[in-house]
N, CA, C and O atoms as CSV, one atom per row, in Angstrom:
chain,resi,resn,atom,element,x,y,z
A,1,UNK,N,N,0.836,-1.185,0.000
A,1,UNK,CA,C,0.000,0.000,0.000
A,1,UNK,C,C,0.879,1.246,0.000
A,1,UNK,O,O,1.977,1.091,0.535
A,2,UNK,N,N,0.589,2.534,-0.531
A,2,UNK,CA,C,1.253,3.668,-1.066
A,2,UNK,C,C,0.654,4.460,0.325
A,2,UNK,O,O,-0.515,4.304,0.678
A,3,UNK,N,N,1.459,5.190,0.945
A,3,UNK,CA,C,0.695,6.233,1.854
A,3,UNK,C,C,0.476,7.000,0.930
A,3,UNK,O,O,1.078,7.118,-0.137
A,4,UNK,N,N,-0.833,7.810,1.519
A,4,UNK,CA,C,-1.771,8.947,0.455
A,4,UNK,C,C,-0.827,10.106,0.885
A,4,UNK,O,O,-0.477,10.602,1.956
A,5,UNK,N,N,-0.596,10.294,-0.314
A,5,UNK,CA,C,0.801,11.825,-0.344
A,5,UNK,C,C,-0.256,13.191,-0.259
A,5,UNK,O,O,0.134,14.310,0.075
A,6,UNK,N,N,-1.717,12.845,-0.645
A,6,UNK,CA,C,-2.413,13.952,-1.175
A,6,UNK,C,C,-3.799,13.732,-0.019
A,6,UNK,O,O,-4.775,13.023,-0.265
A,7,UNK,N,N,-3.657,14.267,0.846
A,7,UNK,CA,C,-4.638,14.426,1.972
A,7,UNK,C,C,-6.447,14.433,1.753
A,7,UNK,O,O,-7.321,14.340,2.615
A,8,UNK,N,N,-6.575,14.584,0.227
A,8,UNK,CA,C,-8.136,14.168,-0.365
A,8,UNK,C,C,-8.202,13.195,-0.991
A,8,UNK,O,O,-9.041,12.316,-0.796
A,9,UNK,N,N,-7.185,13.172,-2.000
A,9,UNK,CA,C,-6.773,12.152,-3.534
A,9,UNK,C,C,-6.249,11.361,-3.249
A,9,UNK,O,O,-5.247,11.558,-2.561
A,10,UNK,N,N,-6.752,9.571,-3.738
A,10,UNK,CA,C,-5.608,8.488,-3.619
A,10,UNK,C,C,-4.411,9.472,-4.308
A,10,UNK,O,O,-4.563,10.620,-4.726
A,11,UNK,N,N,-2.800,8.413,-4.287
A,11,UNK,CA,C,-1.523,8.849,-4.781
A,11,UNK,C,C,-1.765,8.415,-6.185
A,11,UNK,O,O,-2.592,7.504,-6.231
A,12,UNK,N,N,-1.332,8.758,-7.266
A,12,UNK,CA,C,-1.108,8.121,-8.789
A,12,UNK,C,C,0.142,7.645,-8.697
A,12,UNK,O,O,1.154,8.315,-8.898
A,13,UNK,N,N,0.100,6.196,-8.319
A,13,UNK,CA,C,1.460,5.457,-8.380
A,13,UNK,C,C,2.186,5.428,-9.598
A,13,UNK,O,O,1.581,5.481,-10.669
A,14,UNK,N,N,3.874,5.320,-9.522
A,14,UNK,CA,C,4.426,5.275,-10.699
A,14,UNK,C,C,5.809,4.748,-10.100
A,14,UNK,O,O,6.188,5.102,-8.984
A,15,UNK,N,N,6.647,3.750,-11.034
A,15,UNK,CA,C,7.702,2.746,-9.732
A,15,UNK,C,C,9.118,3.229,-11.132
A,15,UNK,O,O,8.770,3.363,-12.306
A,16,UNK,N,N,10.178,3.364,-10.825
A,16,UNK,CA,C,10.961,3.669,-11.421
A,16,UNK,C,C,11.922,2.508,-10.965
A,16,UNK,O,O,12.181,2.301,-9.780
A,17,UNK,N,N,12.559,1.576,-12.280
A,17,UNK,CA,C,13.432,0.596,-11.453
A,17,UNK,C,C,15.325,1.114,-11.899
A,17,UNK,O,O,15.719,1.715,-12.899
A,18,UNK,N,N,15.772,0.819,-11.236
A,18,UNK,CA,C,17.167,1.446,-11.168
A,18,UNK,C,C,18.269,0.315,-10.955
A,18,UNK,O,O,18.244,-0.337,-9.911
A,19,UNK,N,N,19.331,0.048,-12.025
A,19,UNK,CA,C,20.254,-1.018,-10.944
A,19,UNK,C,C,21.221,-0.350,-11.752
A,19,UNK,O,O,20.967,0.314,-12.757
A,20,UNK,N,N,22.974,-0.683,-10.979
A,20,UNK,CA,C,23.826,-0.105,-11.663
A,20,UNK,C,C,24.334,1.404,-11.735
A,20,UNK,O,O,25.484,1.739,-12.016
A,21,UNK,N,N,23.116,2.382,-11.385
A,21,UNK,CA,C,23.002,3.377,-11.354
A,21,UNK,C,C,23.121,3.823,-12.308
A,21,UNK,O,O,24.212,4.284,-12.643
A,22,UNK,N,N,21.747,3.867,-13.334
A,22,UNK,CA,C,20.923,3.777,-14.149
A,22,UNK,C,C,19.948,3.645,-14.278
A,22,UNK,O,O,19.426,2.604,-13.881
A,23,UNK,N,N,19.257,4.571,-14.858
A,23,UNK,CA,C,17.653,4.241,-14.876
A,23,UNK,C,C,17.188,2.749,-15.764
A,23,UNK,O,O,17.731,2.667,-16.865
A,24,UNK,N,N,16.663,2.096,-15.555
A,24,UNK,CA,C,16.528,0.724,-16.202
A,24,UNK,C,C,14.988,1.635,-17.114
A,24,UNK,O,O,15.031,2.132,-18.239
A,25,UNK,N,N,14.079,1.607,-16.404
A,25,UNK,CA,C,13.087,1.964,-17.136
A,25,UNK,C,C,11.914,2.572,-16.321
A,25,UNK,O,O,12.285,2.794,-15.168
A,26,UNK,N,N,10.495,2.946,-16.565
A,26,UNK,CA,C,9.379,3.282,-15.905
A,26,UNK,C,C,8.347,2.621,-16.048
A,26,UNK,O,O,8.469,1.911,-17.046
A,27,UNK,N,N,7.218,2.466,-15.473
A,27,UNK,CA,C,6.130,1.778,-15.387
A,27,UNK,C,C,4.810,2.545,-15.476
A,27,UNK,O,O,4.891,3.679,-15.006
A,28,UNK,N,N,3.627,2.207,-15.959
A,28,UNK,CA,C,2.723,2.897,-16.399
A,28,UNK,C,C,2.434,3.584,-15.122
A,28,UNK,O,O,3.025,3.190,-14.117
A,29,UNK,N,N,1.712,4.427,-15.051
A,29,UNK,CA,C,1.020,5.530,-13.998
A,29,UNK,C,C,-0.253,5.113,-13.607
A,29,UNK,O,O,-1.198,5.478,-14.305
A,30,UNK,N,N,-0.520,4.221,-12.345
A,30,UNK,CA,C,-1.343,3.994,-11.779
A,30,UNK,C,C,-2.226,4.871,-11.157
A,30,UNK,O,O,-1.900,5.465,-10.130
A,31,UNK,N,N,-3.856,5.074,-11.947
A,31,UNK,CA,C,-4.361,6.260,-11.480
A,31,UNK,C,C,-4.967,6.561,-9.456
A,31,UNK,O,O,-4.905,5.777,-8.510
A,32,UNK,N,N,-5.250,7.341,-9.492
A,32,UNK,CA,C,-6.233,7.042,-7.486
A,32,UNK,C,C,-6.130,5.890,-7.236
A,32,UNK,O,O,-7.031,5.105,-7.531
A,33,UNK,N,N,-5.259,5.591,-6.766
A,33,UNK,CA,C,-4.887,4.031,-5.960
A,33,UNK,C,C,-3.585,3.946,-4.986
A,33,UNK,O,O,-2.437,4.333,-5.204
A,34,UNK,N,N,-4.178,3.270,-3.763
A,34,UNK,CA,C,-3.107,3.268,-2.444
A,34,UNK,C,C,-2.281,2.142,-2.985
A,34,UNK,O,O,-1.056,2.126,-2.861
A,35,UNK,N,N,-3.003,1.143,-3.622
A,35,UNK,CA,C,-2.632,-0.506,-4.230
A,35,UNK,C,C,-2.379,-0.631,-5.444
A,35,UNK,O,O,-2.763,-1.672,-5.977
A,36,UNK,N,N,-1.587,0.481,-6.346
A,36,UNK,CA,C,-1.089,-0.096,-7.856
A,36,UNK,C,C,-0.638,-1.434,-7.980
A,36,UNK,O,O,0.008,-1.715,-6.970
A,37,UNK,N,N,-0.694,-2.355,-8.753
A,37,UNK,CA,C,-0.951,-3.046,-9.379
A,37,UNK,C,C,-0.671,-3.303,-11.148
A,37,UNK,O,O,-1.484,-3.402,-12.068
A,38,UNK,N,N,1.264,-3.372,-11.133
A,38,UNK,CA,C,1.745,-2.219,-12.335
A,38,UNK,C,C,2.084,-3.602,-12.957
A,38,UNK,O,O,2.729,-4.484,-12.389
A,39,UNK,N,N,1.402,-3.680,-14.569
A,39,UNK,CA,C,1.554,-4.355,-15.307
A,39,UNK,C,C,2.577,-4.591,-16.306
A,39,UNK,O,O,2.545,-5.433,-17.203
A,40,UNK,N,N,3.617,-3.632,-16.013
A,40,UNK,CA,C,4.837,-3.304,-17.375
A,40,UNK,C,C,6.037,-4.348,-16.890
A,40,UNK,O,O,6.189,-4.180,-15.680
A,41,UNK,N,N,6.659,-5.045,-17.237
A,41,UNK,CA,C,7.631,-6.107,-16.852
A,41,UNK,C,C,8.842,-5.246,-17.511
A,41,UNK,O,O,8.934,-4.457,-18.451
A,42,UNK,N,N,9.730,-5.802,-16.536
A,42,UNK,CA,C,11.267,-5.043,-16.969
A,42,UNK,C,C,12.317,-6.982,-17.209
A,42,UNK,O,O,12.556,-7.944,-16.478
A,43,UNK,N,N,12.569,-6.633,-18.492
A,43,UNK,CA,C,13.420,-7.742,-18.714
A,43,UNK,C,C,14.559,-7.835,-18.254
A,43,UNK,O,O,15.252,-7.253,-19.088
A,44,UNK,N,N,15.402,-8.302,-17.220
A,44,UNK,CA,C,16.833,-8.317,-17.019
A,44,UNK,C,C,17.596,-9.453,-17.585
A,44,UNK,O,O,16.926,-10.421,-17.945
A,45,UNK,N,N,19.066,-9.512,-17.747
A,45,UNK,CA,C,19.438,-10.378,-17.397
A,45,UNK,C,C,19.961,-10.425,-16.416
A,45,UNK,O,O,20.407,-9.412,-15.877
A,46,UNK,N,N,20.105,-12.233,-15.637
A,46,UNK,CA,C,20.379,-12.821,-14.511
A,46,UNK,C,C,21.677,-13.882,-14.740
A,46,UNK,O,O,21.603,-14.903,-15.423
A,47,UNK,N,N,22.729,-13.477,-14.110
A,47,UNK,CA,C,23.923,-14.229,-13.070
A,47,UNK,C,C,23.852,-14.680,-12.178
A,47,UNK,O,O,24.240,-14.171,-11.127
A,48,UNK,N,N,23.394,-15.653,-12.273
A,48,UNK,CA,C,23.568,-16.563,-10.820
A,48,UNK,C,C,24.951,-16.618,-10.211
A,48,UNK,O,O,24.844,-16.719,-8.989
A,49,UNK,N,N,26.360,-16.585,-10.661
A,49,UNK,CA,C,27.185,-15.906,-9.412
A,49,UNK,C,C,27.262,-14.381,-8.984
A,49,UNK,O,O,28.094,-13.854,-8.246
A,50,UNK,N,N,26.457,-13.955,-9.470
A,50,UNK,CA,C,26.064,-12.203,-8.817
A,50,UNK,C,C,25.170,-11.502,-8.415
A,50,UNK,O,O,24.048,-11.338,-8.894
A,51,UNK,N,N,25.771,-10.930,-7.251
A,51,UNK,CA,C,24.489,-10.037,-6.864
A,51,UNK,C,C,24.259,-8.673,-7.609
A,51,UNK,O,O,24.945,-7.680,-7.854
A,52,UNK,N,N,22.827,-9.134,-7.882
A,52,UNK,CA,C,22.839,-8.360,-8.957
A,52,UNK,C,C,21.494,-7.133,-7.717
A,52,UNK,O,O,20.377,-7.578,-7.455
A,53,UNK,N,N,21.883,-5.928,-7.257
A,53,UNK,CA,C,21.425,-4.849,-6.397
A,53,UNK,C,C,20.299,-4.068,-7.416
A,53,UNK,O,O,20.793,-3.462,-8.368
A,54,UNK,N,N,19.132,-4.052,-7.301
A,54,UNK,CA,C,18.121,-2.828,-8.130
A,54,UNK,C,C,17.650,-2.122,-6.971
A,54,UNK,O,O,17.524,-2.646,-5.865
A,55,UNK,N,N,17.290,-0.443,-7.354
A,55,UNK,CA,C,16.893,0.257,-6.458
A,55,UNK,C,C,15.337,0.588,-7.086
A,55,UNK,O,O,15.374,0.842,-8.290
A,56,UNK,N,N,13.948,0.629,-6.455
A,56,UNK,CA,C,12.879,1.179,-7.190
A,56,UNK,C,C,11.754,2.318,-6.516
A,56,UNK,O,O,10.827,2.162,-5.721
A,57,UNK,N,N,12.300,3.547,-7.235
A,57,UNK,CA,C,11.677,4.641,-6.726
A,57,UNK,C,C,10.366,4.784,-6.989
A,57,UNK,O,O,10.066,4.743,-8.182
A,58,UNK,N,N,9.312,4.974,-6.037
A,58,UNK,CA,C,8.125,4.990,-6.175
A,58,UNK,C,C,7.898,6.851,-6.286
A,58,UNK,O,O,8.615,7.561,-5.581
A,59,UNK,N,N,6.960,7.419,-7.128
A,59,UNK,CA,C,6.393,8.362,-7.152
A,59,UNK,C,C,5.184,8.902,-7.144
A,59,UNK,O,O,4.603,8.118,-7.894
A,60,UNK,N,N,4.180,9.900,-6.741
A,60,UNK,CA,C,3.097,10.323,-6.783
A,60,UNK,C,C,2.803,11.063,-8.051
A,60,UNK,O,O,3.395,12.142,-8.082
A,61,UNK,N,N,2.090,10.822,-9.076
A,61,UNK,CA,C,2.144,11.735,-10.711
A,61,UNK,C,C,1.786,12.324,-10.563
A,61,UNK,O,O,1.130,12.078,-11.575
A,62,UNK,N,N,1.193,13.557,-10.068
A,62,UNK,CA,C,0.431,14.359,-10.481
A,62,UNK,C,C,0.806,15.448,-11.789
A,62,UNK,O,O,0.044,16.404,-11.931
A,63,UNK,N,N,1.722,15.333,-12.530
A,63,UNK,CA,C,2.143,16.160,-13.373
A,63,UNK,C,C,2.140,14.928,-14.810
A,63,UNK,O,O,2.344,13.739,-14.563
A,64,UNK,N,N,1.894,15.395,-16.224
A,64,UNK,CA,C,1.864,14.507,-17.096
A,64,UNK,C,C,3.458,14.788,-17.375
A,64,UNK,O,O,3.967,13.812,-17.924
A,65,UNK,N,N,4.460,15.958,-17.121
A,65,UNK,CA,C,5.797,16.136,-17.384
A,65,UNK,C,C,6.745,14.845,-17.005
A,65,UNK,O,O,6.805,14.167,-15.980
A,66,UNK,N,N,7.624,14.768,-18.532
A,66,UNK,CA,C,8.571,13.844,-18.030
A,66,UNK,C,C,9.412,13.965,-17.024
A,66,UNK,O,O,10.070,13.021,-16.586
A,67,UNK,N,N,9.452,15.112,-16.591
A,67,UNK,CA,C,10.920,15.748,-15.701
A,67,UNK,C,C,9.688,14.661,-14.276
A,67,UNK,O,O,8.483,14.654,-14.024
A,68,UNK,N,N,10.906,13.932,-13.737
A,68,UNK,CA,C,10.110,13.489,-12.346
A,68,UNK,C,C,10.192,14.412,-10.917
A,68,UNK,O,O,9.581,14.443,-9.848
A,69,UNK,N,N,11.151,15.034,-11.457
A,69,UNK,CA,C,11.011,15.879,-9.852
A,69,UNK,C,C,9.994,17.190,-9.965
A,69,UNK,O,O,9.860,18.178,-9.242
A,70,UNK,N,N,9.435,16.831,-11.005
A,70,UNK,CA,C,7.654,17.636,-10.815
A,70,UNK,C,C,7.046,16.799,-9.898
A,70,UNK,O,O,6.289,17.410,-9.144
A,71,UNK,N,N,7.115,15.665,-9.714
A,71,UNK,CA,C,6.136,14.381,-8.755
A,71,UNK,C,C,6.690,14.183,-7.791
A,71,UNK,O,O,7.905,14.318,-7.642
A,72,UNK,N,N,5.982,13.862,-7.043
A,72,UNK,CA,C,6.140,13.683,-5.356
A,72,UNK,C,C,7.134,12.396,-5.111
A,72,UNK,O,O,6.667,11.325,-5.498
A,73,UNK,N,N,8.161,12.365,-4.647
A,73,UNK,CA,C,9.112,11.240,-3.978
A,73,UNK,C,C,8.413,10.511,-2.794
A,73,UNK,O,O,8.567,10.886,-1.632
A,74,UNK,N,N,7.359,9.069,-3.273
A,74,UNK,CA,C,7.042,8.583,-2.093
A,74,UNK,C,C,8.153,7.830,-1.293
A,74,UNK,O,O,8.159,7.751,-0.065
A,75,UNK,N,N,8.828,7.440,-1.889
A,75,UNK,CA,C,10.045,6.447,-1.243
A,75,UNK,C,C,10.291,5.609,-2.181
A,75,UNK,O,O,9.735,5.705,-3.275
A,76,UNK,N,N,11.308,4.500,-1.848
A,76,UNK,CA,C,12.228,3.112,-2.470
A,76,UNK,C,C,12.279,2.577,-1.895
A,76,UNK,O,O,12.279,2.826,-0.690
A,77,UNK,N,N,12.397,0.916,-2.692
A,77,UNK,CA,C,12.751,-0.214,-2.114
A,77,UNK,C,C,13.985,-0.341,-2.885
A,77,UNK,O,O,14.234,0.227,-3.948
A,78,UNK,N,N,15.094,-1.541,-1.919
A,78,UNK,CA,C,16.395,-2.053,-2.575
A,78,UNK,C,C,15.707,-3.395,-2.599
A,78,UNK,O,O,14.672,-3.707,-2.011
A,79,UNK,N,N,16.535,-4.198,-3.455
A,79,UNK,CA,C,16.305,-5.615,-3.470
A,79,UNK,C,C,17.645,-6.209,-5.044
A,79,UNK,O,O,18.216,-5.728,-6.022
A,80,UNK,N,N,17.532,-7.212,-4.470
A,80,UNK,CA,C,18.460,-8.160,-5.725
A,80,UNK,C,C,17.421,-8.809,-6.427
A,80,UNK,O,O,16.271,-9.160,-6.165
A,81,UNK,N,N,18.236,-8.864,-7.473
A,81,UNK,CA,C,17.505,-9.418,-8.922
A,81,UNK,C,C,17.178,-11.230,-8.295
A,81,UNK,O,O,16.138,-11.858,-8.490
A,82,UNK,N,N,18.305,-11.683,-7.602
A,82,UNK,CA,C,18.281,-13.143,-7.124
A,82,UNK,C,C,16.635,-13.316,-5.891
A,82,UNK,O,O,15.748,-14.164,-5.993
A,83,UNK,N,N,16.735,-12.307,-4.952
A,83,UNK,CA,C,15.418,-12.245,-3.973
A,83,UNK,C,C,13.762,-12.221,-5.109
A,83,UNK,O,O,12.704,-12.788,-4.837
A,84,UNK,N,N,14.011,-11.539,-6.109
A,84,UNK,CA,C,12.779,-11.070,-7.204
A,84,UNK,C,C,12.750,-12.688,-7.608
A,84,UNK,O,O,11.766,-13.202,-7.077
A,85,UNK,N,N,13.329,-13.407,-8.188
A,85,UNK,CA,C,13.806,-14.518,-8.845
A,85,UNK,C,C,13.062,-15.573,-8.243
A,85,UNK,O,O,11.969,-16.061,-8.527
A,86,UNK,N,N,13.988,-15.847,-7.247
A,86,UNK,CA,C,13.264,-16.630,-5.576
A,86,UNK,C,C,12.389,-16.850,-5.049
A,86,UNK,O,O,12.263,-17.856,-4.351
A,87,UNK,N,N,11.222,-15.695,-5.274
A,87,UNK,CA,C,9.957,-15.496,-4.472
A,87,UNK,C,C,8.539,-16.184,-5.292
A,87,UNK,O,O,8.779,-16.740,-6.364
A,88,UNK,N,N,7.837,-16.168,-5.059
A,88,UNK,CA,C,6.873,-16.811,-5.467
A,88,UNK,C,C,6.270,-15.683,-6.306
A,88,UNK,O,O,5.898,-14.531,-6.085
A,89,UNK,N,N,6.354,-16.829,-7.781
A,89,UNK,CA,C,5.461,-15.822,-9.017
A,89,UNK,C,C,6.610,-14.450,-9.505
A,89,UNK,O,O,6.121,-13.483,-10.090
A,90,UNK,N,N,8.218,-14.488,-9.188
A,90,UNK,CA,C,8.516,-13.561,-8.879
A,90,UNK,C,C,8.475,-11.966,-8.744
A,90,UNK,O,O,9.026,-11.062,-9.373
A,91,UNK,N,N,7.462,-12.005,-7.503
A,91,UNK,CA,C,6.563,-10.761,-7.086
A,91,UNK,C,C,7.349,-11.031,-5.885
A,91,UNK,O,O,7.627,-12.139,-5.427
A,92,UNK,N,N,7.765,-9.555,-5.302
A,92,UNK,CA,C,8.092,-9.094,-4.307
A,92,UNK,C,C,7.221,-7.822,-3.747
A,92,UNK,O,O,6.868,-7.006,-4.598
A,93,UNK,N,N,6.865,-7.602,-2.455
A,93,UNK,CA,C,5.982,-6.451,-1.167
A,93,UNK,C,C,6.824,-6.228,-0.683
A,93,UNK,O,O,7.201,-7.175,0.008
A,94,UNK,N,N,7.562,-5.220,-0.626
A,94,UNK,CA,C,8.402,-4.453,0.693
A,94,UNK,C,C,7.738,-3.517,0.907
A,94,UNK,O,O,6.864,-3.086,0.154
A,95,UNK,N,N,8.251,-2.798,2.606
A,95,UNK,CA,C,7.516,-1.537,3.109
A,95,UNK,C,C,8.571,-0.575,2.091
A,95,UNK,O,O,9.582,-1.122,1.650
A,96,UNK,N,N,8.302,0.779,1.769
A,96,UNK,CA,C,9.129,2.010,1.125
A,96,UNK,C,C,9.992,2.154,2.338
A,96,UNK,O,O,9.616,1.861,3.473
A,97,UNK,N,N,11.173,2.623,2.029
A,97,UNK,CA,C,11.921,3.496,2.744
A,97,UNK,C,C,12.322,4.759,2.210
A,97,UNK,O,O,11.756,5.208,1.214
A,98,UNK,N,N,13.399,5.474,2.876
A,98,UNK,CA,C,13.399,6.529,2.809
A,98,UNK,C,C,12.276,7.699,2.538
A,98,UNK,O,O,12.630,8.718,1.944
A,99,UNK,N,N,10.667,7.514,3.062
A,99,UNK,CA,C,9.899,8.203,3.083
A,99,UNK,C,C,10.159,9.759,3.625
A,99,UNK,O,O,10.721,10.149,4.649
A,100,UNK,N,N,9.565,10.454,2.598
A,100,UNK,CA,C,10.081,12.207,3.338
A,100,UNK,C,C,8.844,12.326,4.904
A,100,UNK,O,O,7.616,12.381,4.982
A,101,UNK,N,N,9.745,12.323,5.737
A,101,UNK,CA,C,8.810,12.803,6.876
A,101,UNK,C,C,8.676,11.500,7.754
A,101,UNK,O,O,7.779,11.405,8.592
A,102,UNK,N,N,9.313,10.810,7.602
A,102,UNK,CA,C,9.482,9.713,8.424
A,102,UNK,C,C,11.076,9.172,9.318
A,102,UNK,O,O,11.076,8.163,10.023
């Protein structure tokens, strides 16, 4: 679940995945919803002798602008490509961190 960034309005989720330090890619813009539910798959490749580290920034859209720091920074999760891999259906739930105000 997304904390509501917007005190009337669900958040418009949007997940940015990052490894390498690099933007890998973006994911569609989930409209009024605490629970996106983001259908865009990011293809990697996988090394099984490496840890392979992705970072994925979650944002609030309210702007149709590409520039993202028009949109609200809800927070990130870290995780390895091997934990995504591992898990069942490979779908991973973490809580966000680095939330502003927390």
């Amino acid at each position: 679940d997304l904390a509501d960034a917007q005190s009337l309005l669900p958040s418009d989720g949007e997940s940015r995945a990052r490894g390498h330090c690099f933007k890998y890619g973006r994911t569609e813009v989930i409209e009024n919803t605490l629970n996106p539910d983001f259908v865009r798959k990011f293809v990697l490749d996988y090394f099984f002798e490496e840890k392979q580290n992705l970072r994925f920034d979650v944002y609030s859209v309210d702007s149709r602008s590409t520039n993202i720091s028009k949109n609200v920074f809800l927070g990130q999760i870290f995780v390895t490509l091997g934990e995504i891999i591992g898990s069942a259906g490979s779908r991973v739930e973490r809580l966000l961190t680095g939330v502003p105000g927390k």
